[in-house]
C-alpha positions in Angstrom: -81.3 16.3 -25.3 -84.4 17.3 -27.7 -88.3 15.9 -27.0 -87.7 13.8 -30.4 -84.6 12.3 -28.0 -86.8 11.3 -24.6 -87.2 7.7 -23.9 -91.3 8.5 -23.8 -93.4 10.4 -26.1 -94.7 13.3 -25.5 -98.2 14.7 -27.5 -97.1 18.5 -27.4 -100.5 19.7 -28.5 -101.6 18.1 -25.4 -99.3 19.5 -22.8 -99.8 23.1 -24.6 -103.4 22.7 -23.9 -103.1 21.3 -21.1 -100.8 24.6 -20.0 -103.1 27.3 -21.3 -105.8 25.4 -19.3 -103.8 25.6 -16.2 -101.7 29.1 -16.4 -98.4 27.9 -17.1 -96.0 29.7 -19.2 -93.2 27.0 -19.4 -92.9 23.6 -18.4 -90.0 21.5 -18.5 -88.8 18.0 -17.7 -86.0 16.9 -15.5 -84.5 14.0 -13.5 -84.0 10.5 -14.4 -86.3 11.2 -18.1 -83.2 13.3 -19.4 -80.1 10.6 -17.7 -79.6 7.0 -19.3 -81.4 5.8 -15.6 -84.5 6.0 -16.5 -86.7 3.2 -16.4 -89.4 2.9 -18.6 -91.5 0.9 -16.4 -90.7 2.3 -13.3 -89.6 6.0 -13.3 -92.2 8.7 -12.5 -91.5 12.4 -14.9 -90.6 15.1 -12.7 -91.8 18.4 -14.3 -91.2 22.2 -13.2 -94.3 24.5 -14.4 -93.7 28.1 -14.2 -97.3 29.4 -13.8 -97.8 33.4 -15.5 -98.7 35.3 -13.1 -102.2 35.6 -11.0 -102.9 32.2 -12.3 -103.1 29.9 -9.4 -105.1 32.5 -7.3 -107.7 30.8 -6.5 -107.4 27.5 -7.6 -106.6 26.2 -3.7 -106.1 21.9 -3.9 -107.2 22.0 -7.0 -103.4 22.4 -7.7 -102.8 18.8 -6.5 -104.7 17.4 -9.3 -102.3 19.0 -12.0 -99.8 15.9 -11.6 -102.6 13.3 -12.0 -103.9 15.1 -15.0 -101.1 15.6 -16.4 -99.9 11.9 -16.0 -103.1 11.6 -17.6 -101.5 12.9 -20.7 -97.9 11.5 -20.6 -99.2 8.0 -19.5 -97.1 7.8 -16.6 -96.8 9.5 -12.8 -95.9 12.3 -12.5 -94.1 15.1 -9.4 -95.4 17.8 -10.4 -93.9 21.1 -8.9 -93.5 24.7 -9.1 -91.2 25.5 -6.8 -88.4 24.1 -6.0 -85.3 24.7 -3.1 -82.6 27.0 -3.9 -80.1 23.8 -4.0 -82.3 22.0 -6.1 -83.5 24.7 -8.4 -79.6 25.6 -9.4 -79.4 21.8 -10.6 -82.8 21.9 -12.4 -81.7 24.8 -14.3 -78.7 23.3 -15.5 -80.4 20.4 -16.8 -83.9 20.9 -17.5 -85.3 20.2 -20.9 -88.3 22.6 -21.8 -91.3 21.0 -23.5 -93.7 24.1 -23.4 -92.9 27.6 -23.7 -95.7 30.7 -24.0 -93.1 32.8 -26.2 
């Protein structure tokens, strides 16, 4: 699957400011956004940011806001995470669909 493929739209200036803003170096989408069960009206986005590194010293709860303002951006809720269990992350890998990359 491509972005121009996603059942939503995405405003990629947006989410690349949004990621030089907060540190991250890639972000991608997966779950429900990339299968044909996603619900439009109902499904939140899940997202896996990959922050460089250094960047969230400091920030403390301030990295609980990153979903809302993101969600902000994509019109929609979002799980935002970063870091994910082993079991999970091999799945995630397999299926995610990058929509910001640094390089």
């Amino acid at each position: 699957m491509t972005v121009a493929e996603l059942p939503i739209k995405i405003d990629r200036e947006k989410i690349a400011a949004f990621c030089r803003a907060k540190g991250i170096r890639k972000l991608s989408l997966f779950g429900s956004v990339l299968r044909d069960d996603f619900d439009p009206d109902r499904s939140d986005l899940d997202v896996l940011a990959e922050f460089k590194p250094g960047a969230l010293k400091g920030v403390g709860w301030h990295y609980s806001t990153y979903g809302d303002e993101l969600g902000k951006i994509v019109g929609r809720r979002v799980d935002f995470c970063s870091n994910l269990r082993p079991w999970l992350r091999e799945q995630v890998e397999r299926e995610k669909l990058v929509i910001y990359d640094e390089t």
